[in-house]
LUMLUM-314593 format. One record per residue: residue in one letter; residue number from 1; x, y, z of N, C-alpha, C in turn. Coordinates in steps of 0.1 Angstrom, whole numbers. Each point is the difference from the previous one (the first is absolute). Layout:
BEGIN
('A', NUM, (X, Y, Z), (X, Y, Z), (X, Y, Z))
...
END
This chain:
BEGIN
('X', 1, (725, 1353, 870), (0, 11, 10), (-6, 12, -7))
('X', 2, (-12, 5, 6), (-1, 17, -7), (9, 7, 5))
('X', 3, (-2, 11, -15), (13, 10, -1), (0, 5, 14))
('X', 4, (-7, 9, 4), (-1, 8, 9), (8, -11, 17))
('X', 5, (-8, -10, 4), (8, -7, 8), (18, -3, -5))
('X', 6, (-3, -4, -9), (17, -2, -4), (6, 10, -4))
('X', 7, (-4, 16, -2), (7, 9, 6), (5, 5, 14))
('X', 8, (-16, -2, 11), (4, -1, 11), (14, -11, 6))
('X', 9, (0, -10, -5), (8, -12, 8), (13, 2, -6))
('X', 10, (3, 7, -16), (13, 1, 2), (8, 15, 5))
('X', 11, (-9, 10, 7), (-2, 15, 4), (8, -6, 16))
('X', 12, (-11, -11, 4), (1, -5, 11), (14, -6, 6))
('X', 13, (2, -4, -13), (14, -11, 2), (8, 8, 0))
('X', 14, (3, 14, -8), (9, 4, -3), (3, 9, 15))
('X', 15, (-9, 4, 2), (4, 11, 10), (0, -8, 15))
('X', 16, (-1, -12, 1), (0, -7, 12), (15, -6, -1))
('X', 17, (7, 0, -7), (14, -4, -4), (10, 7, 0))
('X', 18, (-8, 16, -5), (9, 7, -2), (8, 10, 10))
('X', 19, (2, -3, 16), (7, 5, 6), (9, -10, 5))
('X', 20, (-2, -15, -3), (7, -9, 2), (10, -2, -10))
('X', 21, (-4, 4, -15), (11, 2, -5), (11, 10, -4))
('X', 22, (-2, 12, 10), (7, 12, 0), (7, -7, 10))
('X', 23, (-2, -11, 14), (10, 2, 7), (9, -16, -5))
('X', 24, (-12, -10, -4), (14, -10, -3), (4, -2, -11))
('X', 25, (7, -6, -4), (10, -4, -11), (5, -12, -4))
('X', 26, (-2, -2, -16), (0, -15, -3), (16, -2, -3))
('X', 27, (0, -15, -2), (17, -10, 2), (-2, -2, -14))
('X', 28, (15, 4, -7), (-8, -8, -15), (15, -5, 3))
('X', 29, (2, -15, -4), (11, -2, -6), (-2, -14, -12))
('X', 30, (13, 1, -8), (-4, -11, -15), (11, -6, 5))
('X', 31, (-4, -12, -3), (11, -11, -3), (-3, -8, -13))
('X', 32, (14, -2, -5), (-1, -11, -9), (-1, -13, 1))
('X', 33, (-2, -7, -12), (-6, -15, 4), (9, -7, 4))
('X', 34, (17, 7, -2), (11, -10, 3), (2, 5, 13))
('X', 35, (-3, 12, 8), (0, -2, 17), (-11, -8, 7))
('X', 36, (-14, -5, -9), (-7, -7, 5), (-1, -15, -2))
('X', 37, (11, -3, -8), (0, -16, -8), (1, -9, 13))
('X', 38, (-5, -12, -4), (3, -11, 13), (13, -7, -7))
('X', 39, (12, 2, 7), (13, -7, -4), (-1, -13, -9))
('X', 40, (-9, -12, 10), (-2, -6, -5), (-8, -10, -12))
('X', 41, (-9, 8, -1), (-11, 0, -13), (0, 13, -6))
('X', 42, (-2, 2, -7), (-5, 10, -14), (-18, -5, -7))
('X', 43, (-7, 17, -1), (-12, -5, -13), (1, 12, -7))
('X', 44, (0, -3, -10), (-3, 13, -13), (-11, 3, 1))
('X', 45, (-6, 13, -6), (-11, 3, 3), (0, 12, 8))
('X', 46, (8, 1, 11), (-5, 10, 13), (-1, 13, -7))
('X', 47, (-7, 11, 7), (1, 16, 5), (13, 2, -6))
('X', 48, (2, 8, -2), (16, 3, -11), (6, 11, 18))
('X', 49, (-11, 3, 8), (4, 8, 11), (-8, -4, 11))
('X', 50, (2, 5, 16), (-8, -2, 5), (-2, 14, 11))
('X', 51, (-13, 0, 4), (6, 19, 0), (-10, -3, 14))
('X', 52, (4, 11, 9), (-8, -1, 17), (1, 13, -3))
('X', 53, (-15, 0, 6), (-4, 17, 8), (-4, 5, -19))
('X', 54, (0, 17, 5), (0, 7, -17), (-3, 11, 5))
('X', 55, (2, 11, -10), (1, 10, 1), (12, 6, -8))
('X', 56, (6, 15, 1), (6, 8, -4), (10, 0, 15))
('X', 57, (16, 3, 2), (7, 1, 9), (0, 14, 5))
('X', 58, (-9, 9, -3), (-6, 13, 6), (-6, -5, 11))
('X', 59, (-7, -8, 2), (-11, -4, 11), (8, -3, 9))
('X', 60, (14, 0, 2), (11, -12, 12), (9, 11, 2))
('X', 61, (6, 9, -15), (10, 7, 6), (0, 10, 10))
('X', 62, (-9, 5, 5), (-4, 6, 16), (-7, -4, 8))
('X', 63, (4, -6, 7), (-7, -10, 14), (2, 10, 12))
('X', 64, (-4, 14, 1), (3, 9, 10), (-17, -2, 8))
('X', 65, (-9, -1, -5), (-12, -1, 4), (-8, -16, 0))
('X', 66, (10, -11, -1), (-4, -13, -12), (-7, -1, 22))
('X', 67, (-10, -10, 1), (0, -7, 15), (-2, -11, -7))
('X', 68, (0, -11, 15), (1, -13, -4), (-15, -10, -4))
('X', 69, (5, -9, -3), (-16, -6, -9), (-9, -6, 13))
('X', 70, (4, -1, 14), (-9, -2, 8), (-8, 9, 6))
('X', 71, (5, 15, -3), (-9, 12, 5), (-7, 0, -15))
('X', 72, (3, 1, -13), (-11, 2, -6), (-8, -12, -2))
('X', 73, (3, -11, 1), (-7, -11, 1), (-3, -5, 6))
('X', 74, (-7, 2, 15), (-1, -7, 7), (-6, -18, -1))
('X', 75, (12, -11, 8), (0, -11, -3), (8, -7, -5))
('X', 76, (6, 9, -6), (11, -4, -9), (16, -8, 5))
('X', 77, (2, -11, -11), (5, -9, 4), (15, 2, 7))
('X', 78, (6, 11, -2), (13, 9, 3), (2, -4, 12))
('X', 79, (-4, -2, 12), (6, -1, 13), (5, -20, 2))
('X', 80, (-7, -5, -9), (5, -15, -2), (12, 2, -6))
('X', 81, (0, 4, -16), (8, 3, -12), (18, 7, 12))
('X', 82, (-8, 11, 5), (10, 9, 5), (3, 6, 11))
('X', 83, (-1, -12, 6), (-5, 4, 21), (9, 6, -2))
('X', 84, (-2, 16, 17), (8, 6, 1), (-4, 3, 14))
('X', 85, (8, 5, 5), (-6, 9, 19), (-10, 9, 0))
('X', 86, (-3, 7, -13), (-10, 7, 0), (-13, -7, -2))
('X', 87, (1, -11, 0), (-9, -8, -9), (-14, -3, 12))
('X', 88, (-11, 9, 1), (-10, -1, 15), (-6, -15, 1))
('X', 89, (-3, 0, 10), (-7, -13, 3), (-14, -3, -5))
('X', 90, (-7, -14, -2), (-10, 2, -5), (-10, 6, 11))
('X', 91, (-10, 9, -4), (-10, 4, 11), (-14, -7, 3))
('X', 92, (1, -13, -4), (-15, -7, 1), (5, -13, 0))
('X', 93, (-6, -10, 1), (3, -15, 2), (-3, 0, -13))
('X', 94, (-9, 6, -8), (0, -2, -13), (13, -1, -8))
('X', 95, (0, 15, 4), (15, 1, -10), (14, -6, 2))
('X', 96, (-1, -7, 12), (12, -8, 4), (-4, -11, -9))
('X', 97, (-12, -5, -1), (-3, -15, -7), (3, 2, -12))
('X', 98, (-4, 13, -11), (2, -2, -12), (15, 2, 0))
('X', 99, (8, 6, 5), (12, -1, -4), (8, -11, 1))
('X', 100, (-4, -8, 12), (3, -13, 2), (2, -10, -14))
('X', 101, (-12, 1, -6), (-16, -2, -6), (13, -6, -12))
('X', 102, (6, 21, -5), (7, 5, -14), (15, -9, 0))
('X', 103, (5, 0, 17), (14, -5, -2), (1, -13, -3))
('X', 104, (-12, -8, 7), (2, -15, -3), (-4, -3, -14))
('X', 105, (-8, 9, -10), (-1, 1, -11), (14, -4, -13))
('X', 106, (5, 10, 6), (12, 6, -3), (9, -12, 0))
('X', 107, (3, -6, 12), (8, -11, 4), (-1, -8, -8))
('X', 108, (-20, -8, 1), (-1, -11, -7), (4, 2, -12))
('X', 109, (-4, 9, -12), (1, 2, -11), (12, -3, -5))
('X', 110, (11, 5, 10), (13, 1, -3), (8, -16, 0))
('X', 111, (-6, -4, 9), (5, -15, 6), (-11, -14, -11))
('X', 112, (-11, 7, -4), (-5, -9, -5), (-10, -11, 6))
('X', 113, (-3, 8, 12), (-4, -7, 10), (-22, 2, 1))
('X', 114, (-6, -11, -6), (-12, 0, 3), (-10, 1, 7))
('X', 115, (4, -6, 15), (-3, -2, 13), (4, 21, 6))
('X', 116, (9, 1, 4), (5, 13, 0), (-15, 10, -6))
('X', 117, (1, -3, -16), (-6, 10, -3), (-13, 1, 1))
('X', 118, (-4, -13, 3), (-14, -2, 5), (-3, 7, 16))
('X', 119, (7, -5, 10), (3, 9, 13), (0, 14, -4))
('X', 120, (7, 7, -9), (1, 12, 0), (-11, 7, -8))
('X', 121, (-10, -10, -9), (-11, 7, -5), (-11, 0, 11))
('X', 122, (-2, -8, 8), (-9, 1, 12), (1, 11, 8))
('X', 123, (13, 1, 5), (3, 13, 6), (-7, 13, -6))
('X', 124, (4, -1, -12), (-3, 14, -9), (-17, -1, 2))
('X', 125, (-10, -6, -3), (-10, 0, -2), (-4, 2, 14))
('X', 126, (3, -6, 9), (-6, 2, 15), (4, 14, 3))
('X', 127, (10, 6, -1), (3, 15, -4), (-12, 8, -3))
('X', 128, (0, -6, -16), (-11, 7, -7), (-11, 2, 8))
('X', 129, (-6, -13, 8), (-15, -6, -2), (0, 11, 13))
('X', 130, (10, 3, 10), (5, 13, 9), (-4, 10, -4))
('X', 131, (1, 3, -11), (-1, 14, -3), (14, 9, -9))
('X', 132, (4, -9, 2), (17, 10, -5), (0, 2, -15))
('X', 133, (0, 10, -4), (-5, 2, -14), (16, 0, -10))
('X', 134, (7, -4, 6), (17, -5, -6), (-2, -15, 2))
('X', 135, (-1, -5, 6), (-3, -15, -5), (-14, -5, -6))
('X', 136, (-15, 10, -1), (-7, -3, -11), (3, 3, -8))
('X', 137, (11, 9, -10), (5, 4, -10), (11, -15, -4))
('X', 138, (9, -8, 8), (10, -7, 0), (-12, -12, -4))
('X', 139, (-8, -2, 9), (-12, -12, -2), (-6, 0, -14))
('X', 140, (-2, 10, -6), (-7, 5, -14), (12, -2, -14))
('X', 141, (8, 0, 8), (14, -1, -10), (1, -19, -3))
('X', 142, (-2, -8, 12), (0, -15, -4), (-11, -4, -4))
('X', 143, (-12, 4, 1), (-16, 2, -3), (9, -5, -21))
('X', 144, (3, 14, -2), (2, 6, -14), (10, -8, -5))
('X', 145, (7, -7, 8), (11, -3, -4), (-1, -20, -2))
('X', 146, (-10, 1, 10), (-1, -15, 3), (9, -7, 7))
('X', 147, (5, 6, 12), (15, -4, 7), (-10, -6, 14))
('X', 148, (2, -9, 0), (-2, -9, 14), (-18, 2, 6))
('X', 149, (-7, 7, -12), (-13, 0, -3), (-5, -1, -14))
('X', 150, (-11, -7, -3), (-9, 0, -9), (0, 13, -11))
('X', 151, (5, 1, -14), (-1, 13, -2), (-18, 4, 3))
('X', 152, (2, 15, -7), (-15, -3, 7), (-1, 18, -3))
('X', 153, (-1, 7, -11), (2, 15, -4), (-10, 11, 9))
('X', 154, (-9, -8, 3), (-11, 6, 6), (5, 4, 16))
('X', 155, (3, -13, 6), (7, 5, 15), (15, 6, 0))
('X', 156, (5, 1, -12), (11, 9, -1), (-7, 10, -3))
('X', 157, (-8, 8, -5), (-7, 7, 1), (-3, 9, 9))
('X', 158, (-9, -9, 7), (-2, 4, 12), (3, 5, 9))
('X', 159, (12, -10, 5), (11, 3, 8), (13, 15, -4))
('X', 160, (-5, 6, -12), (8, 8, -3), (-7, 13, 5))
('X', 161, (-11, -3, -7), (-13, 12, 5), (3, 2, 16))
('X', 162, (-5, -12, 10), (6, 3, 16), (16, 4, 1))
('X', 163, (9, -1, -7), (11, 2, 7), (-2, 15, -6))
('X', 164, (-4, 1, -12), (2, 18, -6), (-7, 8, 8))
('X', 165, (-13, -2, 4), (-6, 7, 11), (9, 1, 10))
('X', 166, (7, -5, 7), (8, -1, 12), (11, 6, -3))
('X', 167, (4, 8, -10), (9, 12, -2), (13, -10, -13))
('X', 168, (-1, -14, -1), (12, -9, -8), (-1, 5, -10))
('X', 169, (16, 7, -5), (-1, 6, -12), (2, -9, -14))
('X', 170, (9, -8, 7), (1, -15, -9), (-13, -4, -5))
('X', 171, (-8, -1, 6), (-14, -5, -4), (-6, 12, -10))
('X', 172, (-2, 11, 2), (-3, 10, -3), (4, -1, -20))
('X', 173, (14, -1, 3), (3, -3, -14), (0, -11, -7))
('X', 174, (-3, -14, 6), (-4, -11, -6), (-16, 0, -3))
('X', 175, (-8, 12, 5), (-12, 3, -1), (0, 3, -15))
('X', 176, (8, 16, -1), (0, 3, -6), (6, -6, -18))
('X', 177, (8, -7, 6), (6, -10, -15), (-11, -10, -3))
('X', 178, (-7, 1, 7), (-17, -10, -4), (-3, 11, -13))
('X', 179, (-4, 8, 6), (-8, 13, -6), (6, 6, -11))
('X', 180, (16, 0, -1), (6, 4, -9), (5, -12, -15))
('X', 181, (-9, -8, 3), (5, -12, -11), (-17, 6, -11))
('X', 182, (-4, 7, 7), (-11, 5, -10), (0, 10, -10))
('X', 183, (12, 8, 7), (8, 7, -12), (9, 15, 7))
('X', 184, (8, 1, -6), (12, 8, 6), (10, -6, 8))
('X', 185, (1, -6, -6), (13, -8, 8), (12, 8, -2))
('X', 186, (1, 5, -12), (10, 4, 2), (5, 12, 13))
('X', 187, (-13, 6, 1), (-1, 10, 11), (0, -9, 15))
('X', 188, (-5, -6, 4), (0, -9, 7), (21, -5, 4))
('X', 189, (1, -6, -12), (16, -5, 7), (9, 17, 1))
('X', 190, (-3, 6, -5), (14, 11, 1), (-7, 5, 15))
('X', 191, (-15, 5, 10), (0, -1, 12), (6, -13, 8))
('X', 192, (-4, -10, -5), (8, -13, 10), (9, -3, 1))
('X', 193, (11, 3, -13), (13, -3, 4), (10, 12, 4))
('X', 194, (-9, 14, 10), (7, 8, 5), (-8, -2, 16))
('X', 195, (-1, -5, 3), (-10, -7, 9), (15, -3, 10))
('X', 196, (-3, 2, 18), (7, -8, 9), (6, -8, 4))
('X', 197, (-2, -9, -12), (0, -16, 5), (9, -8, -6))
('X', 198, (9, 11, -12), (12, -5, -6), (12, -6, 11))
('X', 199, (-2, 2, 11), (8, -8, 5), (2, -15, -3))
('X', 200, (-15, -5, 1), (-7, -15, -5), (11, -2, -11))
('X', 201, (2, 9, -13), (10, -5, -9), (13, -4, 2))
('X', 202, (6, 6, 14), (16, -1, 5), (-2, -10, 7))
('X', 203, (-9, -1, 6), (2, -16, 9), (-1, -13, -10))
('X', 204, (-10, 1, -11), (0, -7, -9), (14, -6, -5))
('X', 205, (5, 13, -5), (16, 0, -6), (6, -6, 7))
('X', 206, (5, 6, 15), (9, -8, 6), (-3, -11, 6))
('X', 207, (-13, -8, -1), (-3, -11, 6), (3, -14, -15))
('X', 208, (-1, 8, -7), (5, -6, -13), (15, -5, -3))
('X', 209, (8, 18, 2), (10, -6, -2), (10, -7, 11))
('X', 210, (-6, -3, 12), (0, -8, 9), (-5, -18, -6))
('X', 211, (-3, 0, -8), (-5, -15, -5), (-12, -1, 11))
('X', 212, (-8, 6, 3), (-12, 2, 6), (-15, 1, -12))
('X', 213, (2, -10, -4), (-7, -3, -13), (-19, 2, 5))
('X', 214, (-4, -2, 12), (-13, -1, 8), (-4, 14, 4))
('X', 215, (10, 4, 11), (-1, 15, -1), (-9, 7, -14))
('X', 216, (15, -2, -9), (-2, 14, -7), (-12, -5, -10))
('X', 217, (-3, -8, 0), (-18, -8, -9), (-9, 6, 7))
('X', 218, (2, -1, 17), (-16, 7, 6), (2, 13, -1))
('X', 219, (12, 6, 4), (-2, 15, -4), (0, 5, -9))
('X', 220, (5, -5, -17), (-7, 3, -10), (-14, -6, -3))
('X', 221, (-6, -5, 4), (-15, -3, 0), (-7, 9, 5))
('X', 222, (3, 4, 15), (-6, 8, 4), (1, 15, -6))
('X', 223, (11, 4, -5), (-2, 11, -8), (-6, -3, -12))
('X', 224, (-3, -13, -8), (-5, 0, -10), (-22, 4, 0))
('X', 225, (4, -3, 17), (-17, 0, -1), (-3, 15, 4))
('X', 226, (10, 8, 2), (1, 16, -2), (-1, 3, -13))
('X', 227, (8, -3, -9), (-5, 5, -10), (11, -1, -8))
('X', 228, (9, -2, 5), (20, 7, -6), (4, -10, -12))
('X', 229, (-4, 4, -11), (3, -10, -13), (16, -9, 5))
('X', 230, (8, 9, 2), (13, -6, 0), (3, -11, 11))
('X', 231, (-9, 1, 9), (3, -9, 9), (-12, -12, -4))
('X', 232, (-9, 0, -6), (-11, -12, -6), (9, -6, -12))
('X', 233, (10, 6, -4), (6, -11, -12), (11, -1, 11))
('X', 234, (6, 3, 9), (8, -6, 4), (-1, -14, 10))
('X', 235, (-13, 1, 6), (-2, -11, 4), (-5, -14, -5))
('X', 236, (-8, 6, -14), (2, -9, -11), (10, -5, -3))
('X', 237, (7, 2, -5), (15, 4, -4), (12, -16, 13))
('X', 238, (-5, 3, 12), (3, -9, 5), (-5, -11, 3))
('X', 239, (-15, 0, -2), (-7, -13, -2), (7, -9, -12))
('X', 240, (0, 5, -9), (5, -3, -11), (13, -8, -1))
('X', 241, (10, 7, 8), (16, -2, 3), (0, -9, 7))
('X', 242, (-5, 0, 9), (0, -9, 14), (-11, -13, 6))
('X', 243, (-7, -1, -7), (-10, -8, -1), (-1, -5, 12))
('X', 244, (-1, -12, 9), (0, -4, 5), (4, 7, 12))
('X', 245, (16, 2, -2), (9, 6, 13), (-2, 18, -1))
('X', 246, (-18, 7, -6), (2, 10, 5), (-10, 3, 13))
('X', 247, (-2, -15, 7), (-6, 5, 13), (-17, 3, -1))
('X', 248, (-2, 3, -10), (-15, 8, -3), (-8, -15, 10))
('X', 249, (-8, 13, 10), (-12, -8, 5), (-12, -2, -4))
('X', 250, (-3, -9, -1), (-17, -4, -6), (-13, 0, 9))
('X', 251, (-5, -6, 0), (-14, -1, 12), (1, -6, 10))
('X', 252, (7, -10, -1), (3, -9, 10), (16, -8, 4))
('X', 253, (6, 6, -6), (15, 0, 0), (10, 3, -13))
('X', 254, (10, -5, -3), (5, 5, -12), (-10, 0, -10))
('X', 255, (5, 8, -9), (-9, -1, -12), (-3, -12, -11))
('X', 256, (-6, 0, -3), (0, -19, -9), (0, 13, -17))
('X', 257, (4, -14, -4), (3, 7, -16), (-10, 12, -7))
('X', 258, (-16, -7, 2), (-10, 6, -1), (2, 15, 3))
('X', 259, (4, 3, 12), (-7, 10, 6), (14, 10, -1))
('X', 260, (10, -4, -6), (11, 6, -2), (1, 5, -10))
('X', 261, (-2, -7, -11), (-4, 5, -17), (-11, 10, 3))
('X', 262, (-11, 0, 1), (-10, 6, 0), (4, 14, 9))
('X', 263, (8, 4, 14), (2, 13, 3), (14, 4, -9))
('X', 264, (4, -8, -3), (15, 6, -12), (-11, 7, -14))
('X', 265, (-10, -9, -4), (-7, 7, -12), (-6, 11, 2))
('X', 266, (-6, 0, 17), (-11, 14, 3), (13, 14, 1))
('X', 267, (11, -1, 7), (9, 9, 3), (6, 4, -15))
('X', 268, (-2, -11, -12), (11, 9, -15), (-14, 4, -4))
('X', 269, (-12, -4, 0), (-17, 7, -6), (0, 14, 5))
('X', 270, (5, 4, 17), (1, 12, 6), (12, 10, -7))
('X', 271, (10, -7, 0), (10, 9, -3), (-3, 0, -21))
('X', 272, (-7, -1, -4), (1, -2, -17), (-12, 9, 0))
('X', 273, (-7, 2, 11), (-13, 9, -5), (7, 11, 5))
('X', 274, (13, 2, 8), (6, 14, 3), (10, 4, -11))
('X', 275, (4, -8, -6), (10, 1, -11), (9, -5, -3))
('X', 276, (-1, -9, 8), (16, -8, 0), (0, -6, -12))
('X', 277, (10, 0, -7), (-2, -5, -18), (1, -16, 3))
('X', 278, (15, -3, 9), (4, -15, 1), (-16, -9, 2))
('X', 279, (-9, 6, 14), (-9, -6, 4), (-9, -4, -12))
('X', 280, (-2, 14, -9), (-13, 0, -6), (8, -12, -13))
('X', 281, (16, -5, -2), (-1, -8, -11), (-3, -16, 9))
('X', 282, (2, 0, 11), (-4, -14, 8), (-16, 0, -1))
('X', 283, (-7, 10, 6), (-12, 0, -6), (-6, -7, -12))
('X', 284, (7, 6, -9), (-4, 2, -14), (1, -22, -4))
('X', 285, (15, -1, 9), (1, -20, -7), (-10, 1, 7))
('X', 286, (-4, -1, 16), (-8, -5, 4), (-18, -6, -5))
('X', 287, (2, 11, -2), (-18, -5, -9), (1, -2, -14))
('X', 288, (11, 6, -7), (0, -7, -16), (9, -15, -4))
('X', 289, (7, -1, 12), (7, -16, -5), (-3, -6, 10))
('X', 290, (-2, 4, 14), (-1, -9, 9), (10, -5, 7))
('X', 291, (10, 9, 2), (11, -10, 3), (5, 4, 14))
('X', 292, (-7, 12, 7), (2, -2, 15), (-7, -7, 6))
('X', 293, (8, -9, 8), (-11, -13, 10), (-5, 4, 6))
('X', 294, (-10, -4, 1), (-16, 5, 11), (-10, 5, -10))
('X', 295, (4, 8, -12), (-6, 7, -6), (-4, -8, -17))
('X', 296, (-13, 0, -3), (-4, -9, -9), (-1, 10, -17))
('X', 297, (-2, -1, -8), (4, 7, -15), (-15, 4, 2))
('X', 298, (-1, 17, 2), (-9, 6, 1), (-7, 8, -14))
('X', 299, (-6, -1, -7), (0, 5, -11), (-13, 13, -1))
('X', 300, (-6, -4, 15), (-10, 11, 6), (6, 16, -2))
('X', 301, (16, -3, 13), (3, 10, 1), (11, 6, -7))
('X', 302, (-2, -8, -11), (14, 6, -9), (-2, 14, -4))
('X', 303, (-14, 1, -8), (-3, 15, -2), (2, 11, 11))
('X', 304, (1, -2, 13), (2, 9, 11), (10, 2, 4))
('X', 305, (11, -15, -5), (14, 4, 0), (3, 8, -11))
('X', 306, (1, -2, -13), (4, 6, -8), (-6, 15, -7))
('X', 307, (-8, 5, 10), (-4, 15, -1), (10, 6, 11))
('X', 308, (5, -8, 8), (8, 5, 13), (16, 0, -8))
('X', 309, (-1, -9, -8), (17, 1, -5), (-4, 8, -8))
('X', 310, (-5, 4, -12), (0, 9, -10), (1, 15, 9))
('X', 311, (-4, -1, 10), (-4, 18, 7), (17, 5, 4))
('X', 312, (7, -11, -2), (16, 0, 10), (8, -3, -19))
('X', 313, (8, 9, 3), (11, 1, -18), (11, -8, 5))
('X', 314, (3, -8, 7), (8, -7, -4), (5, -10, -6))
('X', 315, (10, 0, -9), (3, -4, -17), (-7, -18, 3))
('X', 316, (7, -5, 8), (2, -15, 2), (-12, -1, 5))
('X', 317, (-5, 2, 12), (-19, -3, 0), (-7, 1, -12))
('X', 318, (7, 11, -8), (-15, 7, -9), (0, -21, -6))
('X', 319, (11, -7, -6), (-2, -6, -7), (-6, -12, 7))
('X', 320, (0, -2, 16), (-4, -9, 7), (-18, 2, -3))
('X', 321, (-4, 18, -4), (-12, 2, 4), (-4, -7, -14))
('X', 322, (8, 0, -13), (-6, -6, -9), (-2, -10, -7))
('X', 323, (7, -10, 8), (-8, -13, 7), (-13, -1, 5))
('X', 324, (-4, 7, 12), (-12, -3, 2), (-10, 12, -10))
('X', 325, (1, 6, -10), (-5, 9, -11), (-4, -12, -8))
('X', 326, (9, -6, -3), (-2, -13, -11), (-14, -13, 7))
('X', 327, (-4, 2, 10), (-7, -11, 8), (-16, -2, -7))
END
């Protein structure tokens, strides 16, 4: 990107964010791995923590001005998540379908259900193909994600471009985390995870600690294709744990081994280029031993891992990094 554009776009990003982040406020809370253990199995290895939302608890301790994430966000999942009496009707046949579209999403994911989520990706797309620029942002998200369509980066793409035109701020910032993997990320996550939409992290939570294992996978996905490091290792994190029983949808119904390994690898690649140390030492086996499935002993990209771990001081990587130094 030239300089001058990539001053404009992070000028751009900043100040198009920045009255959204004077009024909302992020959720941070940590748990340990022994409030997250599954009773019944144990793996060594995990996150030593698991952390939702971020920020400093300045951003929360005065909610006198905070509004809710459906006025700053229009589209936003909150009136599913948190029906209430205030909650308006849809005003288009569109937007009655994509909501439709989001809950039967929601359901299937939760239930495990194929059929469901197939019905419920049609909806959304017929939405889109409508015009509703919340369900071409939701349609751009399975595009990216490869849920009950073809991955396909280009019509995730696209579909983000139409829904960002059409005011979706969600899209707006998955735009933007395109653009920011080019450099400043760091600037990039501290705008995004003050961002509206930290609700997405409480529904996560409590759909988790509900044993809602499907849930809280799409909604940390979907924040992961925002940008939010901590929610891309956490959904990792549960690919990982849950294998099988974590619901993840594929192209054409559950996920098959293939396609499960391979979004567990892209989500710790995401969170290791943001900093996550845990990710970048999974990384690091991954292409110097080979030993995450799906993924073959890369010796291409070892030098790209191991300039990524050297740039990060932490004691125990450093010596992971000097493994792939010896190659």
């Amino acid at each position: 990107m030239p300089l001058p554009l990539h001053k404009l776009f992070l000028s751009l990003l900043i100040f198009s964010l920045y009255p959204l982040s004077l009024l909302a406020y992020p959720l941070l809370i940590v748990l340990s791995q022994d409030d997250l253990k599954d009773p019944s199995s144990s793996r060594d290895g995990g996150p030593a923590n698991v952390v939702v939302g971020g920020g400093d608890s300045s951003w929360w301790e005065d909610d006198s001005d905070a509004k809710p994430d459906d006025e700053l966000d229009p589209g936003s999942w909150r009136p599913i998540f948190e029906p209430d009496s205030d909650s308006s009707e849809p005003k288009t046949e569109e937007e009655a379908l994509y909501y439709s579209g989001v809950t039967k999403m929601i359901s299937a994911v939760s239930s495990g259900d194929p059929r469901a989520m197939k019905e419920a990706a049609s909806e959304i797309e017929a939405a889109a193909v409508g015009g509703n620029p919340h369900a071409q942002s939701v349609l751009g998200f399975l595009y990216q994600t490869g849920m009950m369509r073809e991955w396909n980066r280009m019509k995730a793409f696209m579909y983000h471009c139409f829904a960002a035109d059409g005011g979706n701020v969600q899209s707006r910032m998955a735009l933007a985390y395109d653009y920011s993997r080019q450099d400043a990320t760091a600037l990039y996550k501290l705008v995004a995870e003050k961002g509206p939409w930290s609700s997405l992290s409480r529904w996560a939570l409590e759909a988790y600690l509900k044993g809602d294992v499907g849930t809280a996978f799409l909604l940390y996905s979907r924040m992961a294709e925002l940008g939010y490091e901590v929610a891309q290792s956490n959904a990792a994190w549960i690919l990982d744990k849950y294998g099988n029983h974590s619901m993840c949808m594929g192209e054409s119904g559950l996920c098959t081994d293939a396609e499960r390994h391979q979004r567990e690898h892209s989500l710790w690649w995401q969170a290791s280029k943001q900093g996550n140390e845990y990710a970048s030492l999974l990384i690091r086996d991954a292409y110097h031993h080979g030993r995450v499935p799906g993924v073959l002993r890369d010796y291409d990209h070892a030098p790209e891992v191991y300039t990524q771990c050297k740039s990060q001081s932490n004691a125990t990587k450093g010596d992971g990094c000097g493994l792939i130094e010896k190659v």
